[in-house]
C-alpha positions as CSV (number, residue, x, y, z in Angstrom):
1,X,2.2,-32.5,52.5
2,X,3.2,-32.4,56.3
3,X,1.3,-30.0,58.7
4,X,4.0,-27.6,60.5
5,X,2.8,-25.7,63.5
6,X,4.2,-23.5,66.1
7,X,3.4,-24.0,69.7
8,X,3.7,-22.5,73.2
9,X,7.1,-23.5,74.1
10,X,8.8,-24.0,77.8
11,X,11.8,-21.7,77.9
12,X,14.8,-21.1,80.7
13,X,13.5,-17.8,82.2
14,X,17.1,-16.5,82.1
15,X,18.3,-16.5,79.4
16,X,21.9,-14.6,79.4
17,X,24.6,-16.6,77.6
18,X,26.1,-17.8,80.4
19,X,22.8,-19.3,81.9
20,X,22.0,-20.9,78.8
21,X,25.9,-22.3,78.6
22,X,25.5,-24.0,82.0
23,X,21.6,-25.3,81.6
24,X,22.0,-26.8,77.8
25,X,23.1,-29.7,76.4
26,X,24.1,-31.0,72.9
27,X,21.8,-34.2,71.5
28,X,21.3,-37.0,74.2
29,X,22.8,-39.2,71.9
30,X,26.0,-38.2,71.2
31,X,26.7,-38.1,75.4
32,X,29.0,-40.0,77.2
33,X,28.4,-41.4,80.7
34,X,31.3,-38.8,82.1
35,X,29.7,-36.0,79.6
36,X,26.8,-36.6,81.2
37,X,28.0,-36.3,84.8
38,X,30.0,-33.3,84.0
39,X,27.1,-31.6,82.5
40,X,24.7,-32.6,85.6
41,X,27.7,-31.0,87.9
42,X,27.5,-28.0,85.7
43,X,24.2,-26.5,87.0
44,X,21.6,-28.1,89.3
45,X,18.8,-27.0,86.3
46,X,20.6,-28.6,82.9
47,X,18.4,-30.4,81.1
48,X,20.6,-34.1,80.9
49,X,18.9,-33.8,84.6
50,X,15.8,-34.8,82.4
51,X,16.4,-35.5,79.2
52,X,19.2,-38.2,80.6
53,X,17.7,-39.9,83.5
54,X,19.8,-42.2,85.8
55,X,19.0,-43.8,88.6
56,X,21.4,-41.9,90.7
57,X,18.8,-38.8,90.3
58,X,16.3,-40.5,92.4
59,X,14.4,-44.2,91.9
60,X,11.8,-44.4,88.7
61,X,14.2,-42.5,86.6
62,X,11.4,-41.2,84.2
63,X,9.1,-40.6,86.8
64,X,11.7,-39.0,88.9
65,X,12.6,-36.8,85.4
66,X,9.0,-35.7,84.9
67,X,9.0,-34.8,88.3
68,X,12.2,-32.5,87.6
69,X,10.4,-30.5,84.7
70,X,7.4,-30.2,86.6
71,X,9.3,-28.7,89.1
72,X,10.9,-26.4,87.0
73,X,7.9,-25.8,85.6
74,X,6.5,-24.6,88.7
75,X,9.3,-22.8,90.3
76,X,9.6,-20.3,87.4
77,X,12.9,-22.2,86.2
78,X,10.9,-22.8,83.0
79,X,8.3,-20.3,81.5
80,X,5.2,-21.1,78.9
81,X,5.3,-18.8,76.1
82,X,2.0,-17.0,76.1
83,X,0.9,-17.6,72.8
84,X,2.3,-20.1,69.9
85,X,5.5,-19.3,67.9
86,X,8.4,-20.7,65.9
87,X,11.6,-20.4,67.0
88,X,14.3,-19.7,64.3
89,X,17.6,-21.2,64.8
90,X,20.7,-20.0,64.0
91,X,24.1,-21.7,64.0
92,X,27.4,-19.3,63.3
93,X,30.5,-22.0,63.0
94,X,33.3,-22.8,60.9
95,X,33.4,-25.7,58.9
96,X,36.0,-28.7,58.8
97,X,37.1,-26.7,55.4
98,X,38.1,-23.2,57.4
99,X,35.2,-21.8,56.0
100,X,33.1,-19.4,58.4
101,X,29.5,-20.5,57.7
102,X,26.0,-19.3,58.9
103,X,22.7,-21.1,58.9
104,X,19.5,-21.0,59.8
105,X,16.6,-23.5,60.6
106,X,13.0,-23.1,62.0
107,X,11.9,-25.2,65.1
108,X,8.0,-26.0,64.9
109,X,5.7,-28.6,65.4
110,X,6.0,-31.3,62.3
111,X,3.1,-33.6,61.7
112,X,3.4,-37.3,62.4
113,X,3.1,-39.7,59.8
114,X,2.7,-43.0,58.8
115,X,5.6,-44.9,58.1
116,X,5.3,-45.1,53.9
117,X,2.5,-42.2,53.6
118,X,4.8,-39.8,52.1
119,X,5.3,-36.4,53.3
120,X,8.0,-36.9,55.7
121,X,10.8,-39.4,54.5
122,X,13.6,-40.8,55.7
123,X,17.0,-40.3,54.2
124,X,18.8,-43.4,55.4
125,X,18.0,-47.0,56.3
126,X,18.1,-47.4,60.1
127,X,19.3,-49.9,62.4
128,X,17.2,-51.8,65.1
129,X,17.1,-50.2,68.6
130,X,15.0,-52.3,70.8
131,X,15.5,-49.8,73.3
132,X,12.2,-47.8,75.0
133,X,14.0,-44.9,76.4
134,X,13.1,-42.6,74.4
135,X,8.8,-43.2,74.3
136,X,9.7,-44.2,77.8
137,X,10.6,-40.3,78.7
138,X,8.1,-38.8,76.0
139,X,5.4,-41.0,78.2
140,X,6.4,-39.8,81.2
141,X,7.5,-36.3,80.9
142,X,4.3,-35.3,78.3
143,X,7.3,-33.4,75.9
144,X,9.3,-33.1,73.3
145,X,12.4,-32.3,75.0
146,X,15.3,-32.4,71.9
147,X,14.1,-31.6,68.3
148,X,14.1,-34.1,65.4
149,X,16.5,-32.3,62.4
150,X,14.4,-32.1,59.3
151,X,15.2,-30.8,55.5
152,X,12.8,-28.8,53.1
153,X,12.7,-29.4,49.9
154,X,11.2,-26.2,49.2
155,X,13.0,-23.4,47.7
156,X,13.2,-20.0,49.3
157,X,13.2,-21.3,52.9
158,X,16.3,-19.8,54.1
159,X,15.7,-16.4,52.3
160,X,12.3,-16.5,54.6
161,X,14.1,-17.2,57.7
162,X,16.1,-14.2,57.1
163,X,14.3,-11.1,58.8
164,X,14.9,-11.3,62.7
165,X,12.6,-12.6,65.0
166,X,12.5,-11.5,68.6
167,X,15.9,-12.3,70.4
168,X,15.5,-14.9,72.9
169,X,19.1,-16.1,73.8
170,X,22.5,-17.0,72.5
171,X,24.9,-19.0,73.2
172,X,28.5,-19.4,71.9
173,X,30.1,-23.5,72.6
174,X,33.0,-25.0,71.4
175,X,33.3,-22.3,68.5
176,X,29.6,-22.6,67.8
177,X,27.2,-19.5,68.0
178,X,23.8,-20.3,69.2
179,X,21.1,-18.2,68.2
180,X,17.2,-18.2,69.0
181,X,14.9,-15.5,68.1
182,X,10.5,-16.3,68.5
183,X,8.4,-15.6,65.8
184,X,4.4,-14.9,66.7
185,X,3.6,-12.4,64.1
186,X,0.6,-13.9,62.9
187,X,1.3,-13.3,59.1
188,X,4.9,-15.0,59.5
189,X,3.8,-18.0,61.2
190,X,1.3,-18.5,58.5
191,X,4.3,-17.4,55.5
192,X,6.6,-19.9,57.6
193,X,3.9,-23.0,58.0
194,X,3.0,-22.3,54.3
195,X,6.1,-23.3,52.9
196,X,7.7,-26.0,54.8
197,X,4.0,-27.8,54.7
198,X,4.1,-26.8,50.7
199,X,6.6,-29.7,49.8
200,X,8.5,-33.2,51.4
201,X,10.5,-32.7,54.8
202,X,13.6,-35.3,54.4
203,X,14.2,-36.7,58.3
204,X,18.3,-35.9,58.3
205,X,18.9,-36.5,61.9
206,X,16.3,-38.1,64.2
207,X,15.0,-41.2,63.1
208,X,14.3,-43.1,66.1
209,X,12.9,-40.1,67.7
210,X,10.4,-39.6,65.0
211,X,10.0,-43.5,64.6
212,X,9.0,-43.5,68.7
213,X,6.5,-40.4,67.7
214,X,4.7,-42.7,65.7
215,X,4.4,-45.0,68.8
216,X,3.6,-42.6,71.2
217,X,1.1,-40.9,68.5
218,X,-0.9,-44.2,67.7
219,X,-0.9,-45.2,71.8
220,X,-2.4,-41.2,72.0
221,X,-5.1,-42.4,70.0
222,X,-5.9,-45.0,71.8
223,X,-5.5,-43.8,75.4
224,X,-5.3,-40.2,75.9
225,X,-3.0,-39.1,79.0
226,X,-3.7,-35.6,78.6
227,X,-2.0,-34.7,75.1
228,X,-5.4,-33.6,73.0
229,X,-3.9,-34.4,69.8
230,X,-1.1,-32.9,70.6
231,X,1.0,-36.3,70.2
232,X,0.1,-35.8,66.2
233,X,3.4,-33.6,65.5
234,X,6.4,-33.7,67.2
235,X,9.6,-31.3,67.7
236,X,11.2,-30.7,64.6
237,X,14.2,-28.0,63.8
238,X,13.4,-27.9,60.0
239,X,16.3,-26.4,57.3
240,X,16.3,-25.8,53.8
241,X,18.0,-28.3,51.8
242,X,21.2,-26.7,50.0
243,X,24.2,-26.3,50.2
244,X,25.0,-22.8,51.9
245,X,22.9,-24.3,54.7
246,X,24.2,-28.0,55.4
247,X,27.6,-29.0,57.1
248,X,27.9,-33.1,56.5
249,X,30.6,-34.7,58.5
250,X,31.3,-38.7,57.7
251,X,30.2,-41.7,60.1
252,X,33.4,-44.2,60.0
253,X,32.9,-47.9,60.2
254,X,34.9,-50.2,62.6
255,X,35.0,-53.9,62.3
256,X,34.7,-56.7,64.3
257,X,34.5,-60.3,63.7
258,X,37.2,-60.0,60.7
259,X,40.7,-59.8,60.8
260,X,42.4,-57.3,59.7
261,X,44.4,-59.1,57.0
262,X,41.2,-60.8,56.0
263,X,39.7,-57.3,55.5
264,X,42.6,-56.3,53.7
265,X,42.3,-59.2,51.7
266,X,38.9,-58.4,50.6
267,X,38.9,-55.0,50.4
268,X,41.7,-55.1,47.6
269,X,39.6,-57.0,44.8
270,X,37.7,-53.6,44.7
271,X,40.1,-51.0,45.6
272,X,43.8,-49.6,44.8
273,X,45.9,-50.0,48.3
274,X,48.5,-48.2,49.2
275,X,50.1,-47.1,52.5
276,X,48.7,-44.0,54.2
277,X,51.6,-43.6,57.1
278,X,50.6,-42.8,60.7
279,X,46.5,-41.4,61.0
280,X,46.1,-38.1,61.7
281,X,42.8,-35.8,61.6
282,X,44.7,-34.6,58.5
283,X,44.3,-37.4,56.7
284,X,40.5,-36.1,55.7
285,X,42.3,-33.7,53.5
286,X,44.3,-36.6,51.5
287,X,40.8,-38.4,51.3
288,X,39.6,-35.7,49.5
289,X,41.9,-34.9,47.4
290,X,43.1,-38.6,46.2
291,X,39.3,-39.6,46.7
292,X,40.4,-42.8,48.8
293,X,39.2,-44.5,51.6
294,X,41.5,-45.1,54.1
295,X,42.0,-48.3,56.9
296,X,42.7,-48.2,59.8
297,X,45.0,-50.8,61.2
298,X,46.2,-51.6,65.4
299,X,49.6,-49.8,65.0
300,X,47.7,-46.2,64.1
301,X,48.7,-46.3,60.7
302,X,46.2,-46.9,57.7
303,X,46.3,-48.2,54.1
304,X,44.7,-46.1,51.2
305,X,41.7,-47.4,49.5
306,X,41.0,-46.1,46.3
307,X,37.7,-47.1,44.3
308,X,38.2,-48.9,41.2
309,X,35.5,-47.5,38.8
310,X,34.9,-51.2,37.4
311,X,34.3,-53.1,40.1
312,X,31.6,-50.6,41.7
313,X,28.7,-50.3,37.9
314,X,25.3,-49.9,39.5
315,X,26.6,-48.7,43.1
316,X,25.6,-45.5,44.3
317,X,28.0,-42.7,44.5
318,X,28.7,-43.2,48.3
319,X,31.2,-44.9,50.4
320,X,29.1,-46.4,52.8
321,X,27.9,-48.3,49.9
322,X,30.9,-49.5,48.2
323,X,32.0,-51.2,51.5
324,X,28.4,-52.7,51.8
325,X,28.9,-54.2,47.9
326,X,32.4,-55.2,48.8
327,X,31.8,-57.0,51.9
328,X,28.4,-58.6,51.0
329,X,27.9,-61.9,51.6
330,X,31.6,-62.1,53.7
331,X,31.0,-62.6,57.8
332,X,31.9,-59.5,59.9
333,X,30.2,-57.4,62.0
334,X,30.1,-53.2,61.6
335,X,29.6,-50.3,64.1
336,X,29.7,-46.5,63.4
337,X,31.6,-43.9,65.2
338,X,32.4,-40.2,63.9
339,X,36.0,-38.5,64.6
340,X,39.2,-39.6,62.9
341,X,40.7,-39.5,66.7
342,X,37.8,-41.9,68.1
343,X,38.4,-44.5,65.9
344,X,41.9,-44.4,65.8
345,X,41.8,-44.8,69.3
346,X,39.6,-47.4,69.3
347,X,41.2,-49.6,67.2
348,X,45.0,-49.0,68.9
349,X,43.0,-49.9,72.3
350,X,41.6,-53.5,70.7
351,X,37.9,-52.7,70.8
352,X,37.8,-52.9,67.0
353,X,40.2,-55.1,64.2
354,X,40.0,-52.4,62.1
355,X,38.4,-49.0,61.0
356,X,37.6,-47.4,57.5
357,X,37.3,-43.5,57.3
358,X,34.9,-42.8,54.8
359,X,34.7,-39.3,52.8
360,X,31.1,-37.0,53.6
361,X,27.7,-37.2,51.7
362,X,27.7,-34.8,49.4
363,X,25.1,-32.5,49.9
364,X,24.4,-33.3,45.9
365,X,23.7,-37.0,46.7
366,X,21.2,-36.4,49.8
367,X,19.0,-34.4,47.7
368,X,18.9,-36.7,45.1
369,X,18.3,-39.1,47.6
370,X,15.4,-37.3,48.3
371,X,14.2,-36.3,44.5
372,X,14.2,-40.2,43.8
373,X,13.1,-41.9,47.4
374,X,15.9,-43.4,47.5
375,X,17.6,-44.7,50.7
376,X,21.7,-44.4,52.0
377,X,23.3,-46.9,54.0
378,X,22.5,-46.4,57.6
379,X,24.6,-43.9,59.6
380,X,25.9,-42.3,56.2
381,X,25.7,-38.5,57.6
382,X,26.7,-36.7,60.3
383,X,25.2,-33.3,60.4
384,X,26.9,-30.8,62.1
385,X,27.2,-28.3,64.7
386,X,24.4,-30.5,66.7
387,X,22.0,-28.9,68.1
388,X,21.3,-27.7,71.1
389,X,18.7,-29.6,73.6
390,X,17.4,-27.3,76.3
391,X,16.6,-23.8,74.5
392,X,13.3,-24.9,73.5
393,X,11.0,-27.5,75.0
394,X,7.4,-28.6,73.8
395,X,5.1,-29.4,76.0
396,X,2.4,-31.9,74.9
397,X,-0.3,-30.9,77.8
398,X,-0.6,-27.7,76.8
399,X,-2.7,-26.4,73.7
């Protein structure tokens, strides 16, 4: 089972709710150029300023990032806990159903493992990145700047994270509250390590961050730069794996390299078809409640796809993976993108033939995913609200 530590974390010294609105930042990956630049222009100490270098910031734009958090660092922007702790996280929202939800996850220090070794699995296959940027920043910066998003199997997490810890800031974005509260109390930290190193931690969003952990781990081995075995866990905001605490949005799929007729075509040896009308973000509530599918065509309107039973024996229980089993061996290319409105606009605009909306993961199928090892389709979840990068940092030269 995976070792789960807390650590002396780097935190904004102010920490009032509008400070932390201006210096945060959701997940580098789900950042547009312009969020990015808007952010930046926000507050001369948000942490896109490191966490997403450009070369406008200065030349070397990992150098001149570390350079920015040591600078913080040093100017009292950012301040070392004096002793290790968790951080509990908690998220106040209301979901895509109306329903006002709270959860609550621990961010901690998970171990690094091998690839295969068990411990900490994957949920989902992933798809190449050849890109360096992220082990690029970890080498230069020496942190963990945004968390990977993990899920306990074990039961009783939640009910552990329920006693307060020690407030240390809120925020409130885009309907979203933002709590953080430090635990230290020895006898916590051990209850809290206890159980999320009793049982598997299911990676749910993070992959390639964790992937480039085992990089940056393994080169740590090799060549130490100052991390003292600190490179052996990385960041990781850990949840408990039920219902009451998971909000799963879809992934959509938009197509390129196949016509839209041809998709059609395909598509309707395997499903019922019938016209949607004009796509709306209210559609998702038809999907649901006819358990279709729906295509997205040029002219913003969309086709319904309903699964026939027959043509889908031996196929999991996802959508991601019927379209797979329908399309197999048939020449097309796929790209994921969440938001009804983003792919609706992207296939009115041309830069897709067509989209398919697909319905959420159940929260039932990713823990049998888990139970069995078993693997989804890549980009089959969405997990929502993202979290916050900024609130808590990890600095790997510091034991």
């Amino acid at each position: 089972m995976p070792r789960f530590e807390p650590f002396r974390a780097l935190r904004y010294r102010e920490s009032s709710s509008a400070h932390l609105e201006a210096v945060t930042a959701p997940p580098y990956d789900v950042l547009s150029e312009s969020d990015r630049a808007e952010l930046a222009g926000r507050h001369e100490n948000n942490i896109v300023r490191v966490d997403v270098p450009v070369e406008a910031d200065g030349p070397g734009r990992y150098e001149q990032a570390a350079a920015i958090l040591s600078s913080w660092v040093a100017s009292g922007v950012l301040a070392l806990d004096d002793t290790p702790s968790f951080t509990i996280y908690r998220m106040e929202f209301t979901d895509a159903l109306g329903r006002r939800r709270r959860t609550s996850g621990v961010i901690g220090a998970l171990e690094v493992v091998d690839e295969g070794a068990g411990g900490v699995l994957p949920h989902e296959r992933t798809t190449p990145k050849a890109k360096t940027d992220r082990l690029d920043l970890t080498r230069a910066t020496l942190a963990n700047l945004s968390p990977v998003w993990g899920l306990s199997l074990t039961s009783g997490l939640t009910e552990l994270l329920g006693e307060p810890g020690e407030p240390v800031g809120s925020i409130e974005v885009d309907d979203v509250v933002h709590t953080f509260e430090r635990v230290s109390d020895a006898e916590r930290v051990a209850a809290i390590a206890s159980a999320v190193g009793s049982n598997d931690v299911v990676i749910a969003d993070g992959h390639h961050r964790y992937a480039i952990s085992r990089t940056f781990r393994d080169e740590q081995r090799s060549t130490d730069t100052g991390t003292r075995g600190a490179a052996e866990l990385t960041m990781t905001y850990i949840g408990e794996l039920i219902e009451d605490q998971l909000s799963v949005d879809a992934i959509h799929r938009l197509y390129t390299g196949i016509s839209t007729e041809k998709l059609t075509s395909v598509l309707s040896a395997y499903f019922g078809i019938e016209e949607a009308g004009v796509i709306s973000s209210s559609i998702t509530n038809d999907m649901r409640a006819r358990g279709s599918l729906v295509l997205v065509r040029g002219d913003g309107s969309g086709l319904f796809l309903t699964p026939r039973d027959s043509e889908f024996s031996g196929v999991r229980d996802l959508d991601g993976a019927r379209l797979e089993h329908a399309l197999r061996g048939v020449d097309h290319e796929v790209t994921y993108q969440h938001g009804v409105e983003n792919i609706t606009e992207i296939v009115k605009s041309g830069g897709a033939e067509a989209g398919v909306l697909i319905r959420p993961v159940t929260v039932a199928e990713i823990r049998r995913t888990a139970d069995e090892g078993l693997l989804m389709p890549p980009k089959s979840t969405f997990f929502t609200p993202k979290l916050r990068t900024g609130p808590v940092i990890r600095p790997l030269d510091v034991r």
